[in-house]
C-alpha positions in Angstrom: -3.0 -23.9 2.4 -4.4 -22.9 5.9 -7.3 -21.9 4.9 -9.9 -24.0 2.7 -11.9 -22.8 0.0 -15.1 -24.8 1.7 -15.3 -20.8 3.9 -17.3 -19.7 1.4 -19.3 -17.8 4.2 -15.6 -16.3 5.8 -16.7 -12.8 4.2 -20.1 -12.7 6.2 -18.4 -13.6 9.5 -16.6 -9.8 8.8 -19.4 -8.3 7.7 -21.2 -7.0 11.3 -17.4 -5.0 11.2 -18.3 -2.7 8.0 -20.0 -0.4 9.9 -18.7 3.0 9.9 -19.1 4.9 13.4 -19.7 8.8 12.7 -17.8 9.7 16.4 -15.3 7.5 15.8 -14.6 9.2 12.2 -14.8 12.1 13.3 -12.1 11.6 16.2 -9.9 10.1 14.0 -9.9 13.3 11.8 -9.1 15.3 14.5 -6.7 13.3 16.1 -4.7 12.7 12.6 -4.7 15.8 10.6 -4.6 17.6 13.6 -1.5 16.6 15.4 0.2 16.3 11.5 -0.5 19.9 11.2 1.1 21.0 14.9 4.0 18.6 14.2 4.9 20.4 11.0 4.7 23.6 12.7 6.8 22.5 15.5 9.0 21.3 12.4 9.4 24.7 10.9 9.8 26.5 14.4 12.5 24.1 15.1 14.5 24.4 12.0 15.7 27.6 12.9 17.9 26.2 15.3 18.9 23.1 13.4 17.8 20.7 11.1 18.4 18.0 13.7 16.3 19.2 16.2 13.5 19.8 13.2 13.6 15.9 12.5 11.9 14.6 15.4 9.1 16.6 14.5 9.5 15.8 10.9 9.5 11.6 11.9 6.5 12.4 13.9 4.9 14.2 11.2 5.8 11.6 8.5 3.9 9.4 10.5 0.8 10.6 11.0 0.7 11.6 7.2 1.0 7.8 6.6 -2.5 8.0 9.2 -3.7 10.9 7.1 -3.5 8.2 3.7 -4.9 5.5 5.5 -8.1 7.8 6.3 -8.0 9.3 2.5 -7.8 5.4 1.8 -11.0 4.5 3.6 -12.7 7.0 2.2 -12.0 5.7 -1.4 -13.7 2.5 -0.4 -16.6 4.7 1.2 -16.2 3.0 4.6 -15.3 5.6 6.4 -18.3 7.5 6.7 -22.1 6.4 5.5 -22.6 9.1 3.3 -20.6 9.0 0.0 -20.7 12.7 -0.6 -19.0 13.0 2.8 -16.2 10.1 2.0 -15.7 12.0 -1.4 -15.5 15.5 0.5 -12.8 14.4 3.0 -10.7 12.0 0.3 -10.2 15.1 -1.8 -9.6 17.3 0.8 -7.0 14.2 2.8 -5.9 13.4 -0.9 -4.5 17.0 -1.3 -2.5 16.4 2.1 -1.1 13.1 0.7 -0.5 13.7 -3.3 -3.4 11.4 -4.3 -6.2 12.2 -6.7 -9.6 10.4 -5.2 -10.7 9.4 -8.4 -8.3 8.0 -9.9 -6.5 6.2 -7.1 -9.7 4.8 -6.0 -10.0 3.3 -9.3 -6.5 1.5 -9.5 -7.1 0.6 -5.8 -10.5 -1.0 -6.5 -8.9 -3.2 -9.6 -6.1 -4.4 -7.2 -8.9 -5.9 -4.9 -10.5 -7.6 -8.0 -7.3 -8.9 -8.9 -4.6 -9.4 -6.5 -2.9 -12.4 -6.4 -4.3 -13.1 -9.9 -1.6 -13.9 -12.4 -3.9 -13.4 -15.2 -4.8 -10.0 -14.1 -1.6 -8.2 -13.2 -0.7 -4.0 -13.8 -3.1 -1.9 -12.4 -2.6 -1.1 -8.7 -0.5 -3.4 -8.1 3.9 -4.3 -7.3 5.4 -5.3 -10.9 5.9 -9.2 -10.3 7.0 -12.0 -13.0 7.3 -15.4 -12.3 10.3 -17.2 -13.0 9.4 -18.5 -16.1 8.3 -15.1 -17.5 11.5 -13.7 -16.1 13.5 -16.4 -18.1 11.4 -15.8 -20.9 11.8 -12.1 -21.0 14.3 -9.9 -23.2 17.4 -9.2 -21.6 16.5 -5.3 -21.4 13.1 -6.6 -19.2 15.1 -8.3 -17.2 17.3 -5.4 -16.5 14.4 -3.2 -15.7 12.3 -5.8 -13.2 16.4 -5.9 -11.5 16.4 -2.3 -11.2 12.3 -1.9 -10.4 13.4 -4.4 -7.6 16.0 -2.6 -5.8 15.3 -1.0 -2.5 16.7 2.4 -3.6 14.7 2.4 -6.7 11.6 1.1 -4.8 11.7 2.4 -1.5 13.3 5.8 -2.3 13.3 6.5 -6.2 9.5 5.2 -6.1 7.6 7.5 -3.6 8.9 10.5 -6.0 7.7 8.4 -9.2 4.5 7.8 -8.1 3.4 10.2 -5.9 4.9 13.7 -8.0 4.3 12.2 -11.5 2.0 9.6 -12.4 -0.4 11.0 -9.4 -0.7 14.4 -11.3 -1.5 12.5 -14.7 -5.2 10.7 -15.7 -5.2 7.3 -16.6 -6.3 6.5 -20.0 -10.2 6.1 -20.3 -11.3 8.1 -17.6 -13.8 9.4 -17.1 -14.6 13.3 -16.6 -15.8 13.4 -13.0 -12.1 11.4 -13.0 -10.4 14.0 -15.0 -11.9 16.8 -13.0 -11.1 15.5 -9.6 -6.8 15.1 -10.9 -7.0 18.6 -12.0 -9.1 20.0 -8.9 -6.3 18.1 -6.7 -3.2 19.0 -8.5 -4.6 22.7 -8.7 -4.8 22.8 -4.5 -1.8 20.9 -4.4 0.1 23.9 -6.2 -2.0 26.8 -4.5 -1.1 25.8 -1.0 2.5 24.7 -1.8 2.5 28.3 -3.4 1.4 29.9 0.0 3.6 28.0 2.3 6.5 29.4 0.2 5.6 32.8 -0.1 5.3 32.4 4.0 7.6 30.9 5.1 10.3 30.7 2.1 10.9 28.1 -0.5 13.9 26.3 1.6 12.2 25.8 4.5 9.2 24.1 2.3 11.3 22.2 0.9 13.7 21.1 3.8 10.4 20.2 5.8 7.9 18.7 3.5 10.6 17.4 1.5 11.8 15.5 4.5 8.2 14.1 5.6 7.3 13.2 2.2 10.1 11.3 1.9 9.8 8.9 4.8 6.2 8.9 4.7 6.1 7.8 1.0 8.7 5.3 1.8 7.2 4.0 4.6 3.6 3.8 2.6 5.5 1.5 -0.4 7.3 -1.1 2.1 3.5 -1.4 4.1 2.1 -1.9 0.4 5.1 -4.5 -0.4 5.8 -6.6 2.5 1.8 -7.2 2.9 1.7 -8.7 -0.4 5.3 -10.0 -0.8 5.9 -12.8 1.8 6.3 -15.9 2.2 3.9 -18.7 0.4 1.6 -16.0 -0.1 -1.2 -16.3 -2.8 -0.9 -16.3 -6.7 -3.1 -18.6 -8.8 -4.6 -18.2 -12.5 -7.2 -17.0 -13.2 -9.2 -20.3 -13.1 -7.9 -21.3 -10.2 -8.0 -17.8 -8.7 -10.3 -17.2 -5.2 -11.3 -14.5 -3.7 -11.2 -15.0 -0.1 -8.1 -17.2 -0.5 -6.2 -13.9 -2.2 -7.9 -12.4 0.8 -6.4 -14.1 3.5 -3.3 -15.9 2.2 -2.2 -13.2 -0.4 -2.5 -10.6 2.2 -0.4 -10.7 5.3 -1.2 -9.6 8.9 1.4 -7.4 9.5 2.3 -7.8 13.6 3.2 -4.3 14.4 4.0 -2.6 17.8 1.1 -0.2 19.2 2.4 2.6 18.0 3.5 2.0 14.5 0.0 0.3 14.9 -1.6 3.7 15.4 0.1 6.0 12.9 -0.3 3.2 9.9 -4.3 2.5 11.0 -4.1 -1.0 11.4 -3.5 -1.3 7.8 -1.5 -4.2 8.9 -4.7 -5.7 9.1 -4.3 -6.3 5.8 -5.4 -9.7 5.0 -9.1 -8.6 7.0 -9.3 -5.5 5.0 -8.9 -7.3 1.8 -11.5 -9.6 2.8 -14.1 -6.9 3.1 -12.9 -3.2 2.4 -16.0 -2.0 4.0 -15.0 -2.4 7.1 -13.4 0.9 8.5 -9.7 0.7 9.8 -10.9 1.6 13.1 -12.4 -1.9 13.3 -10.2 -4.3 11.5 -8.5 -5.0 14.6 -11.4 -5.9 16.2 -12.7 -7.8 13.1 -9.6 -9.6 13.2 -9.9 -10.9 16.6 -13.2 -12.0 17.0 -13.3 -13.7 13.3 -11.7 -17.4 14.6 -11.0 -18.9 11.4 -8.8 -16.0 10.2 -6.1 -16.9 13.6 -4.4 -19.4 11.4 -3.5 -16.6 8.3 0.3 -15.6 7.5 1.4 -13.4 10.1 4.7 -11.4 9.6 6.6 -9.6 12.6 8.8 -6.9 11.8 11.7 -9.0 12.2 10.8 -11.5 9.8 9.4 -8.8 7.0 12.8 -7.8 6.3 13.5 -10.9 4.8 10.5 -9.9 1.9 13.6 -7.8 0.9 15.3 -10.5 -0.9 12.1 -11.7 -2.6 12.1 -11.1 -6.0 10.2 -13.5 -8.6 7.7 -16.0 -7.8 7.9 -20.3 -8.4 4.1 -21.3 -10.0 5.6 -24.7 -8.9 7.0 -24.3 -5.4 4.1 -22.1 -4.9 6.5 -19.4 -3.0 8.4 -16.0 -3.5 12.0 -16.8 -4.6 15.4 -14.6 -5.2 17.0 -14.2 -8.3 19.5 -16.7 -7.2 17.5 -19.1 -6.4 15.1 -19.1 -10.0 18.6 -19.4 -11.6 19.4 -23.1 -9.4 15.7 -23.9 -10.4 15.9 -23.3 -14.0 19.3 -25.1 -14.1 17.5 -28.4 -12.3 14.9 -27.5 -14.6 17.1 -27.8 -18.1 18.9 -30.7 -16.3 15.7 -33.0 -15.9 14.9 -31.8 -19.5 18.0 -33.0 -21.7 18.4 -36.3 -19.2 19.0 -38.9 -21.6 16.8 -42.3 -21.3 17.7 -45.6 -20.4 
């Protein structure tokens, strides 16, 4: 590990970060939803002339949505502004924009900060992963399922339509009613303003354009959520043996990306820091990062080398490391081999 569990005190080197700036806030609203909203004009102006032309607009657009998450994110950690009322105010309002209920994501959310990384505490918020051994273990229609739950398509393209049009628009079992309240209020303003931009401008374009922006932004939002918690050696222990700050900083990756993919994901590459303390805005992980020394040494992942999280699929308790399907077979194979050895 390259980090010991003797930095106990890692979190409070973070912790003069979690201040929230109300300028800084403020300008980030302004230059997210604002440019989002221009861009999808732009989008629908340039669709008369041809859907090519529309898509560099839509691209643009699709990113800065992703932005427009990362603030509604914040604001379900109330970090991005001091006043809760305020964080709950804009996450409903930047929720709408994205597809998520406040609420209720914030709730999942908050259980995969308690838990990631813990193999005792796995399905809510969370990537379905099973270990080899539970793979093995499993029925064969399981197995079939985590195969097809694994695939790009289904993840990176079926999966942004799964999660963010259905189980978004549904409450979670046990919720509460300020929880039940907040789903309904969001899904309600969700259909109102998709009902107005299709009386306006005509349910094809709609469709055409938001169709297209959702799409790569909600593909774009999955693979930031995978690749940051599905690399190599990252961090899964049970329960017992289960840290904190360890799942902070070695289950979470610092995602190296160029300035500008920097900008329109809000640093959310930063991952490993933000897990560490989700108080700190996303406007300062970058800064938290760098003047924290002890976290220079955590898994860093280039965009090069994150592609290769694509062939990742179960993960070794014994090697300790993400492993393909191929590879848990040739371990389970050694596995049965060292089993039925006979003795001399």
């Amino acid at each position: 590990m390259t980090l010991q569990k003797s930095m106990k005190n890692l979190k409070k080197q973070v912790s003069p970060f979690e201040k929230s700036t109300r300028a800084k806030s403020v300008w980030q609203i302004i230059n997210t939803i604002g440019p989002f909203l221009i861009l999808w004009y732009l989008a629908y102006i340039s669709l008369s002339v041809s859907y090519l032309l529309a898509l560099v607009p839509i691209v643009l657009a699709a990113g800065f949505l992703v932005r427009v998450f990362i603030i509604f994110h914040d604001c379900t950690h109330h970090s991005f502004f001091k006043n809760r009322r305020v964080n709950r105010l804009l996450g409903t309002i930047t929720g709408v924009i994205s597809l998520f209920p406040f609420d209720k994501w914030g709730h999942e959310h908050s259980v995969h900060h308690a838990t990631s990384g813990n193999l005792d505490k796995r399905g809510t918020g969370d990537i379905w992963t099973l270990t080899v051994n539970e793979y093995v273990a499993a029925p064969f229609r399981t197995r079939l399922a985590y195969r097809l739950f694994r695939n790009p398509v289904v993840m990176f393209i079926l999966g942004p339509i799964y999660v963010f049009l259905l189980t978004n628009r549904f409450n979670r079992k046990g919720a509460r009613k300020k929880e039940r309240m907040n789903t309904y209020l969001t899904n309600l303003l969700i259909v109102a303003i998709i009902g107005i931009l299709c009386w306006t401008i005509g349910w094809q374009s709609f469709l055409i354009i938001h169709g297209s922006i959702f799409m790569i932004s909600g593909s774009a939002g999955i693979w930031l959520f995978y690749v940051q918690h599905t690399f190599e050696q990252s961090y899964f222990e049970k329960d017992q043996e289960w840290e904190y700050v360890l799942a902070a900083v070695e289950g979470s990756s610092f995602y190296k990306l160029p300035k500008v993919l920097q900008f329109l994901t809000g640093n959310i590459g930063y991952h490993h820091v933000h897990h560490l303390s989700p108080r700190v805005p996303n406007y300062e992980l970058e800064k938290a990062h760098n003047n924290t020394k002890p976290l220079e040494n955590v898994p860093t992942i280039t965009m090069a080398k994150s592609l290769q999280s694509l062939k990742y699929r179960l993960w070794d308790e014994q090697g300790k490391d993400f492993v393909t399907f191929k590879e848990a077979k040739q371990l389970m194979k050694k596995s049965m081999a060292v089993q039925v050895k006979p003795e001399h």
